[in-house]
Backbone and ligand atoms as CSV (ligand in chain L), in Angstrom:
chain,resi,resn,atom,element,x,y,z
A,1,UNK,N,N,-128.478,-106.841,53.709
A,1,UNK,CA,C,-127.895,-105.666,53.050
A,1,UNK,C,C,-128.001,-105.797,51.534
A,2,UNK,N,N,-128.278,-104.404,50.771
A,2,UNK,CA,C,-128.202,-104.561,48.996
A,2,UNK,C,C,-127.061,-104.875,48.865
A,3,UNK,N,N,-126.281,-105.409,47.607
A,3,UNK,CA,C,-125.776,-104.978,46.836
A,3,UNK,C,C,-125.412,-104.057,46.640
A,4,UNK,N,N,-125.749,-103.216,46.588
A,4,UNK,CA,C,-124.918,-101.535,45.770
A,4,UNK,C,C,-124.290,-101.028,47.668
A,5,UNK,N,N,-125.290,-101.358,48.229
A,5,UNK,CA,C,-124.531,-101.252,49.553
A,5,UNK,C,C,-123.381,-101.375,49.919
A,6,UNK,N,N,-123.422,-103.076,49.512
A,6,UNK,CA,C,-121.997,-103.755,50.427
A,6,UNK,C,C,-120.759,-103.031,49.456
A,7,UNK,N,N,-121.061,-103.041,47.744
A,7,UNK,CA,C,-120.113,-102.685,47.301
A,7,UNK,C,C,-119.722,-101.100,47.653
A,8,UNK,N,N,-120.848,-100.380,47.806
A,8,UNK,CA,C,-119.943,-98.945,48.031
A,8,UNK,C,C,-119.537,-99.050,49.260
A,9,UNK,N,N,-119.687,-99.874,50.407
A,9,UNK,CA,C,-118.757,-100.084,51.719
A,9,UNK,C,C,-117.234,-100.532,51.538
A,10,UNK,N,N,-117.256,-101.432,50.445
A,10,UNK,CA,C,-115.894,-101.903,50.023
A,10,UNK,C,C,-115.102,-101.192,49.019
A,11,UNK,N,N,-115.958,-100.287,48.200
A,11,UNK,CA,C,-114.783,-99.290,47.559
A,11,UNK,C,C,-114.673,-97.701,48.668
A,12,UNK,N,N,-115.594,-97.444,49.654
A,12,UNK,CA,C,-114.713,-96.493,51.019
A,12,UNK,C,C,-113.527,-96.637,50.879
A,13,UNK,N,N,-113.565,-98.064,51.982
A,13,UNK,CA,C,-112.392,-98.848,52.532
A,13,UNK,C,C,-111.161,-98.784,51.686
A,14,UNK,N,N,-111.653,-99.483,50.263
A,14,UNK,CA,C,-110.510,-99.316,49.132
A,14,UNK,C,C,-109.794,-97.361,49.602
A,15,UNK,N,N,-110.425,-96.337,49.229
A,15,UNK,CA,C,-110.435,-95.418,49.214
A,15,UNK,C,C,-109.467,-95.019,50.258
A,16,UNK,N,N,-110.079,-95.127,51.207
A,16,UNK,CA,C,-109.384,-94.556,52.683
A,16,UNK,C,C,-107.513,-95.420,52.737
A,17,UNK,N,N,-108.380,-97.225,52.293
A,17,UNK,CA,C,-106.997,-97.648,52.396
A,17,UNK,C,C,-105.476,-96.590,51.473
A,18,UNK,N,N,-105.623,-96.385,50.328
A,18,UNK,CA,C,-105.271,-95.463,49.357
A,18,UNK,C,C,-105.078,-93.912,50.320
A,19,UNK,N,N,-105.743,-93.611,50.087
A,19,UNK,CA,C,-105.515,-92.116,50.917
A,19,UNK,C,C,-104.808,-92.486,52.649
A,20,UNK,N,N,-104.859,-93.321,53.133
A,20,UNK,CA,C,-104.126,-93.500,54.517
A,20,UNK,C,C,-102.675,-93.724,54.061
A,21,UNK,N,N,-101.979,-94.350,52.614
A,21,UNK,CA,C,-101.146,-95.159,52.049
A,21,UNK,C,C,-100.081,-93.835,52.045
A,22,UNK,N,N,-100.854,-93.210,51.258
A,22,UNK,CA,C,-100.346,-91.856,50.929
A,22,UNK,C,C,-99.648,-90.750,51.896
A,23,UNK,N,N,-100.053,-90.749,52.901
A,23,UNK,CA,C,-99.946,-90.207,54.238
A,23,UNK,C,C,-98.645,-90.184,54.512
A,24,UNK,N,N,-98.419,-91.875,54.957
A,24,UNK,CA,C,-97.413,-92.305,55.373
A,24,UNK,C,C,-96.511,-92.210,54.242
A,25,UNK,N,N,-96.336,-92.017,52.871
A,25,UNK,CA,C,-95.350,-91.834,52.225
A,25,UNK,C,C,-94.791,-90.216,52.539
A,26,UNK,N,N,-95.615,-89.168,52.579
A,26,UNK,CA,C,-95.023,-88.579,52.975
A,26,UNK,C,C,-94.765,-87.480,54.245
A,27,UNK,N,N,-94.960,-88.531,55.065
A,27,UNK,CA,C,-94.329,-88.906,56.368
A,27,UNK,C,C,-92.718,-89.561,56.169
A,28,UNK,N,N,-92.790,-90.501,55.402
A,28,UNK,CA,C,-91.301,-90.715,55.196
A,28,UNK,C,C,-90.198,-89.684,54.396
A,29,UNK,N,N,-90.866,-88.472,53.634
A,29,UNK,CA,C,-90.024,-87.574,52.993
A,29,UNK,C,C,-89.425,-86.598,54.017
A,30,UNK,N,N,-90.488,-86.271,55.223
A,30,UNK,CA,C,-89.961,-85.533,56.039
A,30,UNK,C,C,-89.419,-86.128,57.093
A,31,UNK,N,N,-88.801,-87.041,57.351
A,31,UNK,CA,C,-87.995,-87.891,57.785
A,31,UNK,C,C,-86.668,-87.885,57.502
A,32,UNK,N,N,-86.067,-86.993,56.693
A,32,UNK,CA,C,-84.705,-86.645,55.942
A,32,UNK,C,C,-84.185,-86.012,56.764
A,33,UNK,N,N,-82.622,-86.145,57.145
A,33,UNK,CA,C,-82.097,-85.035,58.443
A,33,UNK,C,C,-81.639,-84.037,57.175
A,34,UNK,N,N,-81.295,-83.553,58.463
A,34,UNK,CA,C,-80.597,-81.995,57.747
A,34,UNK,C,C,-79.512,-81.836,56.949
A,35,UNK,N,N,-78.986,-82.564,56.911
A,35,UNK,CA,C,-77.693,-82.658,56.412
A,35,UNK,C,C,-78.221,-83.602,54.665
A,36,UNK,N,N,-79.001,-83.997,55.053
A,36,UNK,CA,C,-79.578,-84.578,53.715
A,36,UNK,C,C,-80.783,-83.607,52.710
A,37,UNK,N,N,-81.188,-83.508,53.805
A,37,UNK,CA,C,-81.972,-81.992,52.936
A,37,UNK,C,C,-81.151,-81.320,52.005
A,38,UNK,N,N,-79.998,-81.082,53.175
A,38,UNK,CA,C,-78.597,-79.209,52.725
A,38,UNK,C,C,-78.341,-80.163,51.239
A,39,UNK,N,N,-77.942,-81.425,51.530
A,39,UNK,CA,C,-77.057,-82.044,49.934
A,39,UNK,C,C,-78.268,-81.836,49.198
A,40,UNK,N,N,-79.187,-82.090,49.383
A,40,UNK,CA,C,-80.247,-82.128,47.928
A,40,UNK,C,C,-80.595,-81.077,47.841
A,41,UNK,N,N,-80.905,-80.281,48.375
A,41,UNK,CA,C,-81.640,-79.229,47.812
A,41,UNK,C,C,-80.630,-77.806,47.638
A,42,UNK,N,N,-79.670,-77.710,48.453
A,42,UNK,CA,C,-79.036,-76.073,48.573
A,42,UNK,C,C,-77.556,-76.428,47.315
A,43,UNK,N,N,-77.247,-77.217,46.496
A,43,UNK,CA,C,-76.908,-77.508,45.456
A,43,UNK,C,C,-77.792,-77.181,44.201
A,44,UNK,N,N,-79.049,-77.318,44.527
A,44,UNK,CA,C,-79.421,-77.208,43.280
A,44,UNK,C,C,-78.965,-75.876,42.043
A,45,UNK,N,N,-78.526,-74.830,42.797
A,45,UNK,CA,C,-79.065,-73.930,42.263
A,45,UNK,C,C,-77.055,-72.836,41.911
A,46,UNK,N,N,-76.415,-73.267,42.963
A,46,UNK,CA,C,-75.459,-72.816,42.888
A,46,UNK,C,C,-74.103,-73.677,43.415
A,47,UNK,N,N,-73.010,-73.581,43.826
A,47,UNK,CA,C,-71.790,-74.237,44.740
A,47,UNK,C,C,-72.543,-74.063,45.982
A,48,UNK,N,N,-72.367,-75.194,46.981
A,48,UNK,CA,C,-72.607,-75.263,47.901
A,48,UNK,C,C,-71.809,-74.343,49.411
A,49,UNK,N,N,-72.128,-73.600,50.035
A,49,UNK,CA,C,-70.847,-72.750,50.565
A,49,UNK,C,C,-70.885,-73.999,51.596
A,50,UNK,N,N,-69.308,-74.002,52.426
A,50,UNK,CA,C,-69.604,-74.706,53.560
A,50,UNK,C,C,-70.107,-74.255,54.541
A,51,UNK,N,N,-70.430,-74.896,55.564
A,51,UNK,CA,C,-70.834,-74.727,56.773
A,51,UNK,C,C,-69.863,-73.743,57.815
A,52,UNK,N,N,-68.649,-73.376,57.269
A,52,UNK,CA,C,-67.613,-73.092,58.219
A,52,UNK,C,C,-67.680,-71.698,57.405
A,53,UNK,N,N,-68.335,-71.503,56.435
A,53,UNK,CA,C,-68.464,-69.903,55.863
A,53,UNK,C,C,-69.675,-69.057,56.505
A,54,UNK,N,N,-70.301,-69.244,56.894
A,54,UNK,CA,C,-71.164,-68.333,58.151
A,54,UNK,C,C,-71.866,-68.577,60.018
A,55,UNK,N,N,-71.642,-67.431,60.512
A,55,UNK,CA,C,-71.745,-67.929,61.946
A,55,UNK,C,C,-73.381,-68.556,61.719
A,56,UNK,N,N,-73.650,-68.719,63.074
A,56,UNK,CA,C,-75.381,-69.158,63.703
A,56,UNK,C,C,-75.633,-68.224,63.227
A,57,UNK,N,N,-75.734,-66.825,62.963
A,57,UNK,CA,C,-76.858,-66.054,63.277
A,57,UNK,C,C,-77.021,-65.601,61.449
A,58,UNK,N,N,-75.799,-65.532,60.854
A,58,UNK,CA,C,-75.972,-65.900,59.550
A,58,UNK,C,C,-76.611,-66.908,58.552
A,59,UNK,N,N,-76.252,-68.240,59.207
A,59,UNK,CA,C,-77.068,-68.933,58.689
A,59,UNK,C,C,-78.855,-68.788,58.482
A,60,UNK,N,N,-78.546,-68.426,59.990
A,60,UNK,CA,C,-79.989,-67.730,60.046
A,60,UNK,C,C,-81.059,-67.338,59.027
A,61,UNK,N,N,-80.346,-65.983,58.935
A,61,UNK,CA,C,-80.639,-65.098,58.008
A,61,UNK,C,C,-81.016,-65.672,56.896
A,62,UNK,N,N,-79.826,-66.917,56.252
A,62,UNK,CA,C,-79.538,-67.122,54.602
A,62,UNK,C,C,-80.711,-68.381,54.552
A,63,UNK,N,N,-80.511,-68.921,55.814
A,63,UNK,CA,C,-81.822,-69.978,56.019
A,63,UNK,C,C,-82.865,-69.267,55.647
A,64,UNK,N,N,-83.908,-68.311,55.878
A,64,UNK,CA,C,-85.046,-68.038,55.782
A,64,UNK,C,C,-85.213,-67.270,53.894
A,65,UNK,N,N,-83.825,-66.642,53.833
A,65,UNK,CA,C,-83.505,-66.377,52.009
A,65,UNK,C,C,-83.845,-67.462,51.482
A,66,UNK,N,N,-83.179,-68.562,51.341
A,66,UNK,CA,C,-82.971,-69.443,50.602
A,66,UNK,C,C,-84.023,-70.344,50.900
A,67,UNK,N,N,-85.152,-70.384,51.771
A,67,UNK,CA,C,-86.366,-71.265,52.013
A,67,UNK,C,C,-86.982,-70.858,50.847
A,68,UNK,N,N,-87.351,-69.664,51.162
A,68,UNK,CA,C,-88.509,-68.672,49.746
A,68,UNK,C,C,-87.695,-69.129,48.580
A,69,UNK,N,N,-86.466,-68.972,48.380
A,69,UNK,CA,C,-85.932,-69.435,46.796
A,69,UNK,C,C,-85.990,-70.721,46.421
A,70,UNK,N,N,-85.866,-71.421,47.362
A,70,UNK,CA,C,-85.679,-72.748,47.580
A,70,UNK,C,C,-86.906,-73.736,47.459
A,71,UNK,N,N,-88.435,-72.998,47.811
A,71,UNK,CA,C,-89.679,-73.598,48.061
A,71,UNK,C,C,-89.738,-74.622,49.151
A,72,UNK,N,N,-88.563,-74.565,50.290
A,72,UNK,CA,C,-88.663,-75.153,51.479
A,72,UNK,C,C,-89.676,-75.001,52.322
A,73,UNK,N,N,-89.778,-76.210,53.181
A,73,UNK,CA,C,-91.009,-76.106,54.200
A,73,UNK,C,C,-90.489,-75.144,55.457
A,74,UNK,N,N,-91.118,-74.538,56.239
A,74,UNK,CA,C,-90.393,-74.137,57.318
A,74,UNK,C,C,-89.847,-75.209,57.826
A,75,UNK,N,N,-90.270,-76.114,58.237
A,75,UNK,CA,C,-89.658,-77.322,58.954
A,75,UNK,C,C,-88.006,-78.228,58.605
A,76,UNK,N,N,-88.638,-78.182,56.826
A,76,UNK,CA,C,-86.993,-78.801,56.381
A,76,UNK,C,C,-86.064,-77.450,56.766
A,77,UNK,N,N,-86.199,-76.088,56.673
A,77,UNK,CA,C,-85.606,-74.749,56.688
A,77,UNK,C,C,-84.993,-75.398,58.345
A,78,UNK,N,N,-85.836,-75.372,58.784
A,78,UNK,CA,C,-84.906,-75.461,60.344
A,78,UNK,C,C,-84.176,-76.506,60.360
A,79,UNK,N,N,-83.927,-77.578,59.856
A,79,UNK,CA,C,-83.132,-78.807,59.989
A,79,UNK,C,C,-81.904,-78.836,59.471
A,80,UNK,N,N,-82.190,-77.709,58.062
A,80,UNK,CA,C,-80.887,-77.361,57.157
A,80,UNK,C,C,-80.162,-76.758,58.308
A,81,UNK,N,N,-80.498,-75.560,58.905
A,81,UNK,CA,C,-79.563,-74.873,59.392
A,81,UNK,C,C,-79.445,-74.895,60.982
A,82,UNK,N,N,-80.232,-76.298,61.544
A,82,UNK,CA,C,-79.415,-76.518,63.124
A,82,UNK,C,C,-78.986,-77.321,62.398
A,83,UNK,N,N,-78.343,-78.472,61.438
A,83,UNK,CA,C,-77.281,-78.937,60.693
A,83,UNK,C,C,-76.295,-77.835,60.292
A,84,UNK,N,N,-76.664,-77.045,59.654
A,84,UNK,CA,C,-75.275,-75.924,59.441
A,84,UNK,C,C,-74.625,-75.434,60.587
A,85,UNK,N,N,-75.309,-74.928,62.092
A,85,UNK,CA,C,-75.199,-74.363,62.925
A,85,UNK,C,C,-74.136,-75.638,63.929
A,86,UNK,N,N,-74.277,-76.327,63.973
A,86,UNK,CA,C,-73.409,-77.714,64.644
A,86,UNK,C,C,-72.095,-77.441,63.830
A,87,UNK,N,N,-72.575,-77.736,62.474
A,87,UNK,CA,C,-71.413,-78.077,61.970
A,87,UNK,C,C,-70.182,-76.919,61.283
A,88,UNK,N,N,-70.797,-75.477,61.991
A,88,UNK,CA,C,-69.892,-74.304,61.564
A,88,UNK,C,C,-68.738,-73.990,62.466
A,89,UNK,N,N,-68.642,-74.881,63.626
A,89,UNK,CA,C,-67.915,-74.906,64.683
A,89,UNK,C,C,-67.126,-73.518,65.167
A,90,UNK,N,N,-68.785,-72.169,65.213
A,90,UNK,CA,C,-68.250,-71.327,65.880
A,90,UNK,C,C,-69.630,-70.784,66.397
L,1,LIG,C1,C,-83.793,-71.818,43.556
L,1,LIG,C2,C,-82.368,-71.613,43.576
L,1,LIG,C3,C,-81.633,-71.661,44.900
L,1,LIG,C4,C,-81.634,-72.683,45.824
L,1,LIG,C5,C,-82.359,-74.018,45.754
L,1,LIG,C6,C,-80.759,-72.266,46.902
L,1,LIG,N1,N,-80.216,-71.040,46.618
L,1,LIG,FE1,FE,-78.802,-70.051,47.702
L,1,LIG,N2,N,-78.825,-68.534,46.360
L,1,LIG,C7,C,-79.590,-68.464,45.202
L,1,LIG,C8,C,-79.340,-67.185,44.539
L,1,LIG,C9,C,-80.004,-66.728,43.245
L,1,LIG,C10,C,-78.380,-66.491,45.323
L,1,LIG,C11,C,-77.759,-65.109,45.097
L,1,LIG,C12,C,-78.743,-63.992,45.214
L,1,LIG,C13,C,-79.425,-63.897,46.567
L,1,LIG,O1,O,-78.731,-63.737,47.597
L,1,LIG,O2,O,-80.633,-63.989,46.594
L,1,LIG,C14,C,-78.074,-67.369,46.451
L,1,LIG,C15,C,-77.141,-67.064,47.438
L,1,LIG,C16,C,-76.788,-67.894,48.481
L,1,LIG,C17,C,-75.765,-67.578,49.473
L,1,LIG,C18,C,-74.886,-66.345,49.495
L,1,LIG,C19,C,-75.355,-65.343,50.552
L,1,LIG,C20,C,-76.523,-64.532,50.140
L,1,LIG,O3,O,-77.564,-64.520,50.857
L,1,LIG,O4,O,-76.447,-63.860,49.090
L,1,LIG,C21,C,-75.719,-68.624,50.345
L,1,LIG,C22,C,-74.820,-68.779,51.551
L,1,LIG,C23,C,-76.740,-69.585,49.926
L,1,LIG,N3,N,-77.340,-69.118,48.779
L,1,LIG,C24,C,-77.020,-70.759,50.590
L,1,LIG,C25,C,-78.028,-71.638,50.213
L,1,LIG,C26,C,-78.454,-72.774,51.019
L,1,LIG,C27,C,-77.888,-73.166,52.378
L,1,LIG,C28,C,-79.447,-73.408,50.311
L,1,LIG,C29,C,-80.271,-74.616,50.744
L,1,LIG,C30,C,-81.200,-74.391,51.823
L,1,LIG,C31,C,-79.645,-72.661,49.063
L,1,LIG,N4,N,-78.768,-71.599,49.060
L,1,LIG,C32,C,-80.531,-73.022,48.058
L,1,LIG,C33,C,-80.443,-69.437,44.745
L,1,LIG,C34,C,-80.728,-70.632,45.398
């Protein structure tokens, strides 16, 4: 094998190793429950209402508002509010 070979085989590898690295970091961001999402992010912007201030079907609603304001993923959006929805105890 050249030279220029072996080395561009070993900076791939470098490469991929790096870009595979990355992955898994955020794999670990969406790994946050819901209740950790609601504290970080649905503070940002105003008082937090509690959970015991709107039914399921409200949350609902304020869930899909506050995604678009919020720049939530759909995914964290649903975690916030089957966390709100448990914990509105109605
Ligand atoms: C980027 C800023 C921002 C973030 C982040 C944000 N909100 Fe809001 N929120 C607002 C604004 C502005 C209003 C009032 C106007 C409106 O309703 O759009 C509001 C209103 C509300 C209301 C009052 C009901 C209503 O729809 O008017 C609730 C409840 C609420 N937010 C919950 C949340 C929750 C839960 C989160 C986290 C998922 C969140 N907010 C994140 C900006 C934000």
């Amino acid at each position: 094998m050249k030279r220029e070979t072996i080395l561009f085989c070993i900076s791939t590898l470098l490469v991929s190793a790096i870009l595979l690295n990355s992955c898994s970091t955020s794999e670990k961001l969406s790994e946050k429950s819901g209740v950790q999402l609601w504290g970080e992010n649905c503070s940002r912007c105003h008082s937090v209402p509690p959970p015991s201030a709107y039914s399921d079907y409200g949350w609902e609603i304020i869930g899909t508002h506050m995604r678009i304001r919020a720049n939530l993923t759909y995914y964290e959006e649903t975690k916030i509010v089957e966390f709100l929805k448990t914990a509105n105890e109605n």
